[in-house]
mmCIF file of the N, C-alpha and C atoms, coordinates in Angstrom:
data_MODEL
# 
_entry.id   MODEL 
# 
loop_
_atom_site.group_PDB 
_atom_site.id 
_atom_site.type_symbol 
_atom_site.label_atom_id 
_atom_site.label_alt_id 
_atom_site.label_comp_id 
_atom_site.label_asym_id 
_atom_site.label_entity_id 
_atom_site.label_seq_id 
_atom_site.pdbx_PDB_ins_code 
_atom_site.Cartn_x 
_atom_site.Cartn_y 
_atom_site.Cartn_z 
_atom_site.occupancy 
_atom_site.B_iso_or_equiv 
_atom_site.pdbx_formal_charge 
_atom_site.auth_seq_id 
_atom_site.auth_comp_id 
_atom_site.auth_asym_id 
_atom_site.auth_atom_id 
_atom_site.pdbx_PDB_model_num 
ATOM 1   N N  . UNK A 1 1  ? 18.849  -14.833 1.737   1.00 0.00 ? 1  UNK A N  1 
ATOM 2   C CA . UNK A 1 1  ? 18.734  -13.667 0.868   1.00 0.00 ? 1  UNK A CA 1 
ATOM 3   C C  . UNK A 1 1  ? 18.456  -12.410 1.680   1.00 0.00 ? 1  UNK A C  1 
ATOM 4   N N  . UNK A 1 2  ? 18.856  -11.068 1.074   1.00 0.00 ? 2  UNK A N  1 
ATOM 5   C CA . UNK A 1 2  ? 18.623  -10.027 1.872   1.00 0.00 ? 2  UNK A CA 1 
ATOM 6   C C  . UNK A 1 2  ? 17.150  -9.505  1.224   1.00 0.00 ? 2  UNK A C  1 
ATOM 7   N N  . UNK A 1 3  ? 16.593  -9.780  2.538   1.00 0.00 ? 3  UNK A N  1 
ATOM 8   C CA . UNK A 1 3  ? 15.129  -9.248  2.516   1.00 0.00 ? 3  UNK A CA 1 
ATOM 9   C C  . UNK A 1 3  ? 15.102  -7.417  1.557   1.00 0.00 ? 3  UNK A C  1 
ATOM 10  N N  . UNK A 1 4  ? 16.054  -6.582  2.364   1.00 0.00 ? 4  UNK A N  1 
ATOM 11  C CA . UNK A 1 4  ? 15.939  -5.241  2.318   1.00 0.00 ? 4  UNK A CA 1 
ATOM 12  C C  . UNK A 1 4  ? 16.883  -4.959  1.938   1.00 0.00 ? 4  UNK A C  1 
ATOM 13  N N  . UNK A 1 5  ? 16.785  -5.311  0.398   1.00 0.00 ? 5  UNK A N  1 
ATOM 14  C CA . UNK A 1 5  ? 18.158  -5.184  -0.871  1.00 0.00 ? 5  UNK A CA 1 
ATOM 15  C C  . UNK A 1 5  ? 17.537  -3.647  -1.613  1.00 0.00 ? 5  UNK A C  1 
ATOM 16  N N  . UNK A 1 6  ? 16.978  -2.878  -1.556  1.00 0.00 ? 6  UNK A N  1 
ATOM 17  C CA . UNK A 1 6  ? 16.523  -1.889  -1.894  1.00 0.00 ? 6  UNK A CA 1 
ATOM 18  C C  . UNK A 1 6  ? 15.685  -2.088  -3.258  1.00 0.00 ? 6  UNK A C  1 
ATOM 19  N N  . UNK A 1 7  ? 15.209  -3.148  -3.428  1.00 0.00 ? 7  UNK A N  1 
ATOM 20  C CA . UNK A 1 7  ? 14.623  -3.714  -4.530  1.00 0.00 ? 7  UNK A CA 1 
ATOM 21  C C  . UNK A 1 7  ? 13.185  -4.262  -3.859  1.00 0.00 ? 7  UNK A C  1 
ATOM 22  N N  . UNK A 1 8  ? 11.593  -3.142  -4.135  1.00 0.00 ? 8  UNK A N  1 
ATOM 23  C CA . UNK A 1 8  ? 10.390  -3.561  -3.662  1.00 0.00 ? 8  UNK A CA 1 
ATOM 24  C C  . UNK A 1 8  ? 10.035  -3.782  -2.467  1.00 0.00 ? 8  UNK A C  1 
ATOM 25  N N  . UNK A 1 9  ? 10.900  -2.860  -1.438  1.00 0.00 ? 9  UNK A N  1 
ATOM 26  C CA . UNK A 1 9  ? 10.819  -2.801  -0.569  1.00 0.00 ? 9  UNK A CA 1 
ATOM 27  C C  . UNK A 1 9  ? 9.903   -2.229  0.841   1.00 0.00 ? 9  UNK A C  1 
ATOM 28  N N  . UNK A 1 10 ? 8.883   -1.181  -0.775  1.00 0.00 ? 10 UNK A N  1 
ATOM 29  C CA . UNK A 1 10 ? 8.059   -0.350  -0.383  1.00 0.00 ? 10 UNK A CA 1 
ATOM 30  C C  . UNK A 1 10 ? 7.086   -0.118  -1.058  1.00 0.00 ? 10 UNK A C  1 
ATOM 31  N N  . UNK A 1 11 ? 5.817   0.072   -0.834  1.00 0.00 ? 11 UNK A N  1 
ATOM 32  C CA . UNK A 1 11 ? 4.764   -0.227  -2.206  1.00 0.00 ? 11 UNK A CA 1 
ATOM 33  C C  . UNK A 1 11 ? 4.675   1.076   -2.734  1.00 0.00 ? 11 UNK A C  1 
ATOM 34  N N  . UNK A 1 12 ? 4.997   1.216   -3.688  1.00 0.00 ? 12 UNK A N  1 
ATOM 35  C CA . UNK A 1 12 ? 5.230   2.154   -4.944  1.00 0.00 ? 12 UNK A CA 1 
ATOM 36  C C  . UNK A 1 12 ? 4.430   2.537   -5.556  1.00 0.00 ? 12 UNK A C  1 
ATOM 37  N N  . UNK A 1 13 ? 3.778   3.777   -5.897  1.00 0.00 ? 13 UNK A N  1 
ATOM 38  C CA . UNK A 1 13 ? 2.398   3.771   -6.586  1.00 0.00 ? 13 UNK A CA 1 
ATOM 39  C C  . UNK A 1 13 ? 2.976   5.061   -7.071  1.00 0.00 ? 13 UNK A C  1 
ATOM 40  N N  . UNK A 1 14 ? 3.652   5.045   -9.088  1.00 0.00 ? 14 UNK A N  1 
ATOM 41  C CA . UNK A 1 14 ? 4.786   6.342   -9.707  1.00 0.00 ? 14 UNK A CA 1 
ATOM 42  C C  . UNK A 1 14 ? 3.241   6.519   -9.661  1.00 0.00 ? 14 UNK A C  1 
ATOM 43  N N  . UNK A 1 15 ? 4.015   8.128   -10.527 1.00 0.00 ? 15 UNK A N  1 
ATOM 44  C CA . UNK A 1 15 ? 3.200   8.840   -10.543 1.00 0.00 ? 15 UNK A CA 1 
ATOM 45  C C  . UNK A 1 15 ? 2.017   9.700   -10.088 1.00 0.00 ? 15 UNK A C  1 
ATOM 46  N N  . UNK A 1 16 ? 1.884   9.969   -8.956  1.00 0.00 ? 16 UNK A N  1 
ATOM 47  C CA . UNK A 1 16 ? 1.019   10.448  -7.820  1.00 0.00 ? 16 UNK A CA 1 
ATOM 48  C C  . UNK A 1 16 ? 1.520   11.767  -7.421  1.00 0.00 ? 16 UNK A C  1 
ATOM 49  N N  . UNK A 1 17 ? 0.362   12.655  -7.286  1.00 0.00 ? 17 UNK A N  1 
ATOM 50  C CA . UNK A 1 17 ? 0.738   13.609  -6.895  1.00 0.00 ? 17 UNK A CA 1 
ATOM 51  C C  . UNK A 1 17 ? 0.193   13.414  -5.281  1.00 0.00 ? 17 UNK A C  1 
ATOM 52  N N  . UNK A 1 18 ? 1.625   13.240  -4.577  1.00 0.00 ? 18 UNK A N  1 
ATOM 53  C CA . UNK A 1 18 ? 1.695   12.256  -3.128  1.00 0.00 ? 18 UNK A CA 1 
ATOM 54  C C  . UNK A 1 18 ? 1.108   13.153  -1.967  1.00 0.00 ? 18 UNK A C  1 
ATOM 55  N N  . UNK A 1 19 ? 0.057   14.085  -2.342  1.00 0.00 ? 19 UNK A N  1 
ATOM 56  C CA . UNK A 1 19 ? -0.742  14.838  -0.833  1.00 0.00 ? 19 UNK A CA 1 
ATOM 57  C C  . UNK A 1 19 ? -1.864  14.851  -1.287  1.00 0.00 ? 19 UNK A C  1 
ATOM 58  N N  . UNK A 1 20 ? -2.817  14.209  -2.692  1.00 0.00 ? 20 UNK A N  1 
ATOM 59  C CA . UNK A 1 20 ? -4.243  13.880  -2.616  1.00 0.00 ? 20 UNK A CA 1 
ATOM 60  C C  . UNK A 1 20 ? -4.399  12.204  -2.752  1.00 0.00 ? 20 UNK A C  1 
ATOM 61  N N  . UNK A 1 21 ? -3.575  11.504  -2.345  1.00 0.00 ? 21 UNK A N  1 
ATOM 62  C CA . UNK A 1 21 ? -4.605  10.323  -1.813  1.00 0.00 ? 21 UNK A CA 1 
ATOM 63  C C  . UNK A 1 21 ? -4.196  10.081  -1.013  1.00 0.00 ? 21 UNK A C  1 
ATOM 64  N N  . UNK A 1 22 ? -5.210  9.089   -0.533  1.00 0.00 ? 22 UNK A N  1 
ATOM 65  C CA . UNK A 1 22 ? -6.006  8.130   0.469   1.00 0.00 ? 22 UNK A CA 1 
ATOM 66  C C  . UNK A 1 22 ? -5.146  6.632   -0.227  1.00 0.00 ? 22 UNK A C  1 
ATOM 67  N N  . UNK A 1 23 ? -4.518  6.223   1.349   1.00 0.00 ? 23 UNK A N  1 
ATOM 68  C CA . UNK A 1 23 ? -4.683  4.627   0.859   1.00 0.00 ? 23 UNK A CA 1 
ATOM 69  C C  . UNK A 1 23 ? -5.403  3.455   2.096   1.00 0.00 ? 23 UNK A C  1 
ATOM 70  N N  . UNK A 1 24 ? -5.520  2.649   1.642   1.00 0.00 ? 24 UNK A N  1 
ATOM 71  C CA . UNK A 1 24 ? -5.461  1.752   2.615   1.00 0.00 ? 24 UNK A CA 1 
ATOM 72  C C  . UNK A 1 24 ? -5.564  0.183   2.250   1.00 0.00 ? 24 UNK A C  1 
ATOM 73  N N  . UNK A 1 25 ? -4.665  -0.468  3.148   1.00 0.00 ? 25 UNK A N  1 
ATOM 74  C CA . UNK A 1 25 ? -4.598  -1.877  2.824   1.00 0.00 ? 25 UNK A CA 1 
ATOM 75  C C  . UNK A 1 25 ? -5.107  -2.620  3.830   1.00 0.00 ? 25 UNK A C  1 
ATOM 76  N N  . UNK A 1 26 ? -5.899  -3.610  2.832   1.00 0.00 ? 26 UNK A N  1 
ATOM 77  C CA . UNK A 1 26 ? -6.726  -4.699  3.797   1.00 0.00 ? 26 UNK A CA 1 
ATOM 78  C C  . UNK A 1 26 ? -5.982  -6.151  3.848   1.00 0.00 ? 26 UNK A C  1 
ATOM 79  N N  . UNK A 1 27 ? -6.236  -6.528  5.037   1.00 0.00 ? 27 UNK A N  1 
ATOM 80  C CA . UNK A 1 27 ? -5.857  -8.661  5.078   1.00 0.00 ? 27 UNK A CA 1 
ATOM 81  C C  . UNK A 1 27 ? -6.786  -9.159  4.075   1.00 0.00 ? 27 UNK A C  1 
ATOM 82  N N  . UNK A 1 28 ? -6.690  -10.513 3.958   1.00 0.00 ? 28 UNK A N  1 
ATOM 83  C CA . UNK A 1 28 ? -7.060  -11.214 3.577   1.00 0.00 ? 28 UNK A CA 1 
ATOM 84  C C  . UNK A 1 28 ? -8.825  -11.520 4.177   1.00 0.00 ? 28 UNK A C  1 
ATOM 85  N N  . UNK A 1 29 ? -8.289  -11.338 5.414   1.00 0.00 ? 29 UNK A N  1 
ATOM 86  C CA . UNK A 1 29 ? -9.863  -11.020 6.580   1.00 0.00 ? 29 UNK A CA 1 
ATOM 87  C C  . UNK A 1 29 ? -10.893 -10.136 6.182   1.00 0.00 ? 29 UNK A C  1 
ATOM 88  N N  . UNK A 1 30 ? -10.351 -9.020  5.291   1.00 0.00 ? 30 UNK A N  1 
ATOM 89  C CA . UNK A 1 30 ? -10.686 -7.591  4.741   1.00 0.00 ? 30 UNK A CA 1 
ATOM 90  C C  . UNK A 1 30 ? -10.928 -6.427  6.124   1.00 0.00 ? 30 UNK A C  1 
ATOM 91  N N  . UNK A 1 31 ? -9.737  -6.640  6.738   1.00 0.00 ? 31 UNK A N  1 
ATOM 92  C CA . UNK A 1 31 ? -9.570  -5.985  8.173   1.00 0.00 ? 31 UNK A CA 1 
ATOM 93  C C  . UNK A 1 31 ? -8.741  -5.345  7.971   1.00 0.00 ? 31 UNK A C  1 
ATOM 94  N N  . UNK A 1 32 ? -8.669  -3.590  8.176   1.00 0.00 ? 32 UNK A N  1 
ATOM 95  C CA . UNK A 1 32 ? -7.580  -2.609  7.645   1.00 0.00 ? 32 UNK A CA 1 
ATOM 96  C C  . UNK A 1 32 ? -6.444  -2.831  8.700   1.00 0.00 ? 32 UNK A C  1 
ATOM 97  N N  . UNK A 1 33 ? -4.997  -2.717  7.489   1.00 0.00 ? 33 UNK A N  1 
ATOM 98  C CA . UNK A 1 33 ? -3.994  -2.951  8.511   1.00 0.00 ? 33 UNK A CA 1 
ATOM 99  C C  . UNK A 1 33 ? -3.375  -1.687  8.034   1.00 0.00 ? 33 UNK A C  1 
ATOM 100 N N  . UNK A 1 34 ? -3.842  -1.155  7.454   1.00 0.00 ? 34 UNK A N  1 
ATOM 101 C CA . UNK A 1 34 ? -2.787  0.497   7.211   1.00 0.00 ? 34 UNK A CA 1 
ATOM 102 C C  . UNK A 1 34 ? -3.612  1.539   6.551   1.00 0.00 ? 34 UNK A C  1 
ATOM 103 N N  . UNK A 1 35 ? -3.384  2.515   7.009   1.00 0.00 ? 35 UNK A N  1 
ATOM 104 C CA . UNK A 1 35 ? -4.059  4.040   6.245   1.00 0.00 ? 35 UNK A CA 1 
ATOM 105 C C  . UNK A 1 35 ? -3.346  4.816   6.400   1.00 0.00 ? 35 UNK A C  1 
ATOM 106 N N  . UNK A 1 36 ? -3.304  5.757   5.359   1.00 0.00 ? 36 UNK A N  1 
ATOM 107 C CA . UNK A 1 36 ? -2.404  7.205   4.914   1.00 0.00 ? 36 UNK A CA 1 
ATOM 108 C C  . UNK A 1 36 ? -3.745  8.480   4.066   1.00 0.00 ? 36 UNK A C  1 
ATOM 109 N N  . UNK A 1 37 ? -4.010  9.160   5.164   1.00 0.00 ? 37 UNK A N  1 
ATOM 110 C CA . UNK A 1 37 ? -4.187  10.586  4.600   1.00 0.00 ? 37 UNK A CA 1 
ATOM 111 C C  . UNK A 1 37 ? -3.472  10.992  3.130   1.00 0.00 ? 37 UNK A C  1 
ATOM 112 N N  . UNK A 1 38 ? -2.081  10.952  3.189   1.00 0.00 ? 38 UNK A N  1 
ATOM 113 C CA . UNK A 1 38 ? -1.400  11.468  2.026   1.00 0.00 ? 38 UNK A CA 1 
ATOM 114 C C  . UNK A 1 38 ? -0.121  9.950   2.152   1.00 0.00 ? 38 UNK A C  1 
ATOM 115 N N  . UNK A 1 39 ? -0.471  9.324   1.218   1.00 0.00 ? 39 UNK A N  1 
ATOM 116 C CA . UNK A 1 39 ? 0.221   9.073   0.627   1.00 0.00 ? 39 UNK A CA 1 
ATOM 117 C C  . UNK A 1 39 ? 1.670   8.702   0.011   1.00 0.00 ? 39 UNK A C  1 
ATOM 118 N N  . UNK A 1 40 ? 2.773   8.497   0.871   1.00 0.00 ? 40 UNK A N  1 
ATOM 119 C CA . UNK A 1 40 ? 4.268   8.827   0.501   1.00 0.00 ? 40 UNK A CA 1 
ATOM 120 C C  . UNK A 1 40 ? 4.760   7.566   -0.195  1.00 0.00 ? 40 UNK A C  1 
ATOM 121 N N  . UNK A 1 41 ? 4.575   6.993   -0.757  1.00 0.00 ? 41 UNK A N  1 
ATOM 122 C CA . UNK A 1 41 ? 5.202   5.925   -0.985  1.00 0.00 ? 41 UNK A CA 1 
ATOM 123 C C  . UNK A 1 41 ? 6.211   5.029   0.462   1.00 0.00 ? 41 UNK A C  1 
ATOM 124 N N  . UNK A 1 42 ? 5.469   4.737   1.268   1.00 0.00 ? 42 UNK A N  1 
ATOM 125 C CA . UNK A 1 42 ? 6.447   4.521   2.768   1.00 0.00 ? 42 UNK A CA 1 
ATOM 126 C C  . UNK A 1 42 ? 6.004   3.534   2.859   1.00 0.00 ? 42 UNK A C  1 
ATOM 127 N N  . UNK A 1 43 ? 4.672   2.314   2.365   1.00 0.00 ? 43 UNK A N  1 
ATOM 128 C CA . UNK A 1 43 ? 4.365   1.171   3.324   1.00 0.00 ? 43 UNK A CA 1 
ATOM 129 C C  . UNK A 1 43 ? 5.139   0.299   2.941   1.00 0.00 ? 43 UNK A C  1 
ATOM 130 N N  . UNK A 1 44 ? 5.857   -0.383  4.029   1.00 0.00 ? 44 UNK A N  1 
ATOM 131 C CA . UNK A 1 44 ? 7.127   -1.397  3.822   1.00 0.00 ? 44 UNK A CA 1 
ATOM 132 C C  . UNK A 1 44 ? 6.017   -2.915  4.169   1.00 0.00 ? 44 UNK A C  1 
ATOM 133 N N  . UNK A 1 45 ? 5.471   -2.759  4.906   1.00 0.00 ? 45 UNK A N  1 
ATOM 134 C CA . UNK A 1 45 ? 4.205   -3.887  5.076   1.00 0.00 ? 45 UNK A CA 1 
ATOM 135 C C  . UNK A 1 45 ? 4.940   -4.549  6.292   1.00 0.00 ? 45 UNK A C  1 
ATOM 136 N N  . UNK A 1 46 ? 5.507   -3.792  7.190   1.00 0.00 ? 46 UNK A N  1 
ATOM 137 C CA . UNK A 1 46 ? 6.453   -4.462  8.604   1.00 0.00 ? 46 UNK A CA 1 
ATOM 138 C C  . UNK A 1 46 ? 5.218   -4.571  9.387   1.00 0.00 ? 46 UNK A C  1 
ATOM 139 N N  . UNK A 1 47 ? 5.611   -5.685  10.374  1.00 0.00 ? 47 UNK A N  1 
ATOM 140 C CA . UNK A 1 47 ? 4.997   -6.281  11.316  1.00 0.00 ? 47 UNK A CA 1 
ATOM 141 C C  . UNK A 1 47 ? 3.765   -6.796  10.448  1.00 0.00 ? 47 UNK A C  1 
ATOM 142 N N  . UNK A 1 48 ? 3.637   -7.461  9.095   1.00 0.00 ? 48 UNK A N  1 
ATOM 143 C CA . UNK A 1 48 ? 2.967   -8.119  8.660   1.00 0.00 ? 48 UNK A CA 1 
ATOM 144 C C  . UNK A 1 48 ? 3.647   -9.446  7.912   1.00 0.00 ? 48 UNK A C  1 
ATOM 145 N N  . UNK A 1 49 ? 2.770   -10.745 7.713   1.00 0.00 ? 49 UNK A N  1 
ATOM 146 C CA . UNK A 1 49 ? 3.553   -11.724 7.411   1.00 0.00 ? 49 UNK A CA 1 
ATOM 147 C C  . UNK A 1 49 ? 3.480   -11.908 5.905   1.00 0.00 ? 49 UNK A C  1 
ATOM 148 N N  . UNK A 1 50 ? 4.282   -12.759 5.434   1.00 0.00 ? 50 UNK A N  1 
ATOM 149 C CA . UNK A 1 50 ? 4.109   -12.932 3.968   1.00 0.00 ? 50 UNK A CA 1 
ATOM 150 C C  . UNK A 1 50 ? 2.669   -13.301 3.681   1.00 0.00 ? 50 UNK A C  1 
ATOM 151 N N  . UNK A 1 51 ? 1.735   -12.561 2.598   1.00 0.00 ? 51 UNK A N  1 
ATOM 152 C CA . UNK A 1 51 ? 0.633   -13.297 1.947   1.00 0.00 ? 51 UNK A CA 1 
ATOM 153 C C  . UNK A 1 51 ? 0.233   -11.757 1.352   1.00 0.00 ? 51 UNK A C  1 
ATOM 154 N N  . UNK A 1 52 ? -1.181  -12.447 0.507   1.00 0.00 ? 52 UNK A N  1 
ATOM 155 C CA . UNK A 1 52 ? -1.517  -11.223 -0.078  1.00 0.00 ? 52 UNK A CA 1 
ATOM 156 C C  . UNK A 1 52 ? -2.744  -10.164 0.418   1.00 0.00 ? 52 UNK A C  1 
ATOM 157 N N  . UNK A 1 53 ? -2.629  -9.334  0.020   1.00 0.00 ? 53 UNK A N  1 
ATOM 158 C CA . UNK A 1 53 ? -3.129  -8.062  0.655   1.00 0.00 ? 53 UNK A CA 1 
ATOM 159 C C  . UNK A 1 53 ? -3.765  -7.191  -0.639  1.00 0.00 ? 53 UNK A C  1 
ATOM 160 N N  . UNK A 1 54 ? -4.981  -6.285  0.151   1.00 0.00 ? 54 UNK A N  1 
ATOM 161 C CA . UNK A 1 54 ? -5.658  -5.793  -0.849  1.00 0.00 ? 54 UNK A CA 1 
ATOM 162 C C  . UNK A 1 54 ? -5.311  -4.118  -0.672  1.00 0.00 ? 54 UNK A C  1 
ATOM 163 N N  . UNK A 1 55 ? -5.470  -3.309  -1.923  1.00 0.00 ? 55 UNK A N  1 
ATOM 164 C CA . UNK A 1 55 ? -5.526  -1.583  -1.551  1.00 0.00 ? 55 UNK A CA 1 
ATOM 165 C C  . UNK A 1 55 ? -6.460  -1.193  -2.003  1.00 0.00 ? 55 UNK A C  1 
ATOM 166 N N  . UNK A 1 56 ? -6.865  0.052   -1.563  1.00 0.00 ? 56 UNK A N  1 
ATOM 167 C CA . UNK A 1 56 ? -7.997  0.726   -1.924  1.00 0.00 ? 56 UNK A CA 1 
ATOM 168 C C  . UNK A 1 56 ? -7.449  2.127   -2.213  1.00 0.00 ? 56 UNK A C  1 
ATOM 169 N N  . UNK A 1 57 ? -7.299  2.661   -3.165  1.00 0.00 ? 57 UNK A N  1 
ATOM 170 C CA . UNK A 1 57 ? -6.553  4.286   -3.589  1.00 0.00 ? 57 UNK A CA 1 
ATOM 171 C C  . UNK A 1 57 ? -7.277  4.828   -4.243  1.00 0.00 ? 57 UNK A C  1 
ATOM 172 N N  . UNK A 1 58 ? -7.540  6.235   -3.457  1.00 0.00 ? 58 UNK A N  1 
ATOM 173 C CA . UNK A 1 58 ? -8.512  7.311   -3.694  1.00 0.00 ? 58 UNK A CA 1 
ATOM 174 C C  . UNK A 1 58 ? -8.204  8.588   -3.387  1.00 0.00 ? 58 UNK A C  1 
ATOM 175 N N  . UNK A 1 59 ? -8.535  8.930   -4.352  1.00 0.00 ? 59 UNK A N  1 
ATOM 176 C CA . UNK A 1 59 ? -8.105  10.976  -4.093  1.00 0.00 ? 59 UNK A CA 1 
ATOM 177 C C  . UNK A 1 59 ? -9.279  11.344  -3.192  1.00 0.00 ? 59 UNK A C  1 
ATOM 178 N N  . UNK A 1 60 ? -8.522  12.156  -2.704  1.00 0.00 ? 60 UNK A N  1 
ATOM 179 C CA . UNK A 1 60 ? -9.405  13.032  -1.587  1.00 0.00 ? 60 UNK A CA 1 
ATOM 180 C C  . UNK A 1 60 ? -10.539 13.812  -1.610  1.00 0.00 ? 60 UNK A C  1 
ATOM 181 N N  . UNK A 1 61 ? -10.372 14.157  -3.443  1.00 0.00 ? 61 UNK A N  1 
ATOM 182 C CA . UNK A 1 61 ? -11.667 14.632  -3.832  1.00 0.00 ? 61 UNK A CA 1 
ATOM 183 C C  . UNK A 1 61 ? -13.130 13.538  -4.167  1.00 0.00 ? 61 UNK A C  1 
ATOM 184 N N  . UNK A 1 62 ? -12.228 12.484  -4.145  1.00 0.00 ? 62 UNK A N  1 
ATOM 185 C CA . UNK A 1 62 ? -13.259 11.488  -4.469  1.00 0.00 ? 62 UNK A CA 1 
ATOM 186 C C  . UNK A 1 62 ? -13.375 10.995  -6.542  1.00 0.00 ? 62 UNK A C  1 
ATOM 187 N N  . UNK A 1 63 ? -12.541 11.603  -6.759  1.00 0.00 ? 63 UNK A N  1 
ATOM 188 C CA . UNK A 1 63 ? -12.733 11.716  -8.388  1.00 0.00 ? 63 UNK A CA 1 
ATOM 189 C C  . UNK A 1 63 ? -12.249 10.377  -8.688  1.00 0.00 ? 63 UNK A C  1 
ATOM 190 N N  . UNK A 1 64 ? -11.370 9.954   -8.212  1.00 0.00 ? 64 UNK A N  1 
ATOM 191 C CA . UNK A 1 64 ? -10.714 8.591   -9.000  1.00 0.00 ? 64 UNK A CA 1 
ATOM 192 C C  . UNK A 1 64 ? -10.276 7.239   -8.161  1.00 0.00 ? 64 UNK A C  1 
ATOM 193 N N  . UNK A 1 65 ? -10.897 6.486   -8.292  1.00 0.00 ? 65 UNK A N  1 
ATOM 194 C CA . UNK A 1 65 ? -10.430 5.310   -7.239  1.00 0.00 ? 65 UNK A CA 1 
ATOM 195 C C  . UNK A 1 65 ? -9.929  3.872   -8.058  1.00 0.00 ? 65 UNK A C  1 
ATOM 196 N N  . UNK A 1 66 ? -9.188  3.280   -7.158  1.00 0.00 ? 66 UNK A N  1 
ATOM 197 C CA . UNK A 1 66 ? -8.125  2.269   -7.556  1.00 0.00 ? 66 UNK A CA 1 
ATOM 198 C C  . UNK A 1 66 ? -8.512  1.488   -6.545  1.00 0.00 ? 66 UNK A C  1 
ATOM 199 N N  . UNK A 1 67 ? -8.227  0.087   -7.345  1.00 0.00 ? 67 UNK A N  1 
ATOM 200 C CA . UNK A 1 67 ? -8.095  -1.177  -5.824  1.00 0.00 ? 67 UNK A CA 1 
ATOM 201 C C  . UNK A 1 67 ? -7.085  -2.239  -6.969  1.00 0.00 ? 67 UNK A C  1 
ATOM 202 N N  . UNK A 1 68 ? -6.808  -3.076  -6.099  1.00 0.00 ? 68 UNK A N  1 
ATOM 203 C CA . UNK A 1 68 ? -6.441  -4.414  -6.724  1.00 0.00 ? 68 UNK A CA 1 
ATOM 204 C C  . UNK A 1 68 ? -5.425  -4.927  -5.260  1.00 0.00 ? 68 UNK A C  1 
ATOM 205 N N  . UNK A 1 69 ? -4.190  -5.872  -5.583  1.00 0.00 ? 69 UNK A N  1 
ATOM 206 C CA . UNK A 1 69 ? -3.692  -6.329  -4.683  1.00 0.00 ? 69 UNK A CA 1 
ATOM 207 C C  . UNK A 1 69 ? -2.103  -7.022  -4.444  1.00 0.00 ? 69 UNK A C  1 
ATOM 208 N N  . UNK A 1 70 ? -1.761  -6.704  -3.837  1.00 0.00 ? 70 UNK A N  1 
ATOM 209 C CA . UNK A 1 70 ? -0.234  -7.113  -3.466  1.00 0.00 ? 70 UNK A CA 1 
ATOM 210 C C  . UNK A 1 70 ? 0.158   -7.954  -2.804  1.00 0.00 ? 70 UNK A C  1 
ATOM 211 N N  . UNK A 1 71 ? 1.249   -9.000  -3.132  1.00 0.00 ? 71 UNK A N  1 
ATOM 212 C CA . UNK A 1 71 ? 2.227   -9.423  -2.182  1.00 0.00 ? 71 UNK A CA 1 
ATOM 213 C C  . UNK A 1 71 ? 3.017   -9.492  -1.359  1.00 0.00 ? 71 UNK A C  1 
ATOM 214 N N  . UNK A 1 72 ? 3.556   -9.487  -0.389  1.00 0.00 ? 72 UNK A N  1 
ATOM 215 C CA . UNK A 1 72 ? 4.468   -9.418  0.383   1.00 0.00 ? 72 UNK A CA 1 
ATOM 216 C C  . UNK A 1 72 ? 5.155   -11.001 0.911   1.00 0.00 ? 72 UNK A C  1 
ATOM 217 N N  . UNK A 1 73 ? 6.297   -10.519 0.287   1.00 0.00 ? 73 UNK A N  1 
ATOM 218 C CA . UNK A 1 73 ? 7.027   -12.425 0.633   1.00 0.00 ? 73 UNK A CA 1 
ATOM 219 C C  . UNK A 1 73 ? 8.059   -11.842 1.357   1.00 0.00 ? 73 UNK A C  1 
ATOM 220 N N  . UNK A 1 74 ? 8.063   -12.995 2.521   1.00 0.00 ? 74 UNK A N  1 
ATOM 221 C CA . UNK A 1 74 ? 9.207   -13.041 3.582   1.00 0.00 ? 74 UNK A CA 1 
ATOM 222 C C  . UNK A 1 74 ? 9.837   -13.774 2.983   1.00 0.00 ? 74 UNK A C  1 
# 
């Protein structure tokens, strides 16, 4: 199957106004494997293996925070 069929290829978070948050995703370890100042919708989760993964999303002002967690299947 084609991995990079343009279908979830990138973790997606609509609706954001994409220059006040903060993200970051943790292993399973709860060891950060990615951070973004702002936000673009860009983490493809490369050079990581299939399993699940946690986020932490927060505006910069601090007003509103998000967590929960994602998959990534090879």
């Amino acid at each position: 199957p084609n991995l990079r069929d343009g279908k979830n290829d990138t973790f997606i978070i609509e609706n954001l106004d994409l220059t006040q948050w903060v993200l970051e995703i943790f292993d399973r370890n709860g060891d950060r494997i990615y951070q973004s100042e702002n936000y673009q919708n860009d983490w493809t989760g490369e050079n990581q293996i299939g399993d699940v993964f946690y986020y932490f999303l927060h505006r910069k002002n601090g007003k509103y925070q998000f967590k929960g967690w994602l998959q990534v299947i090879r």
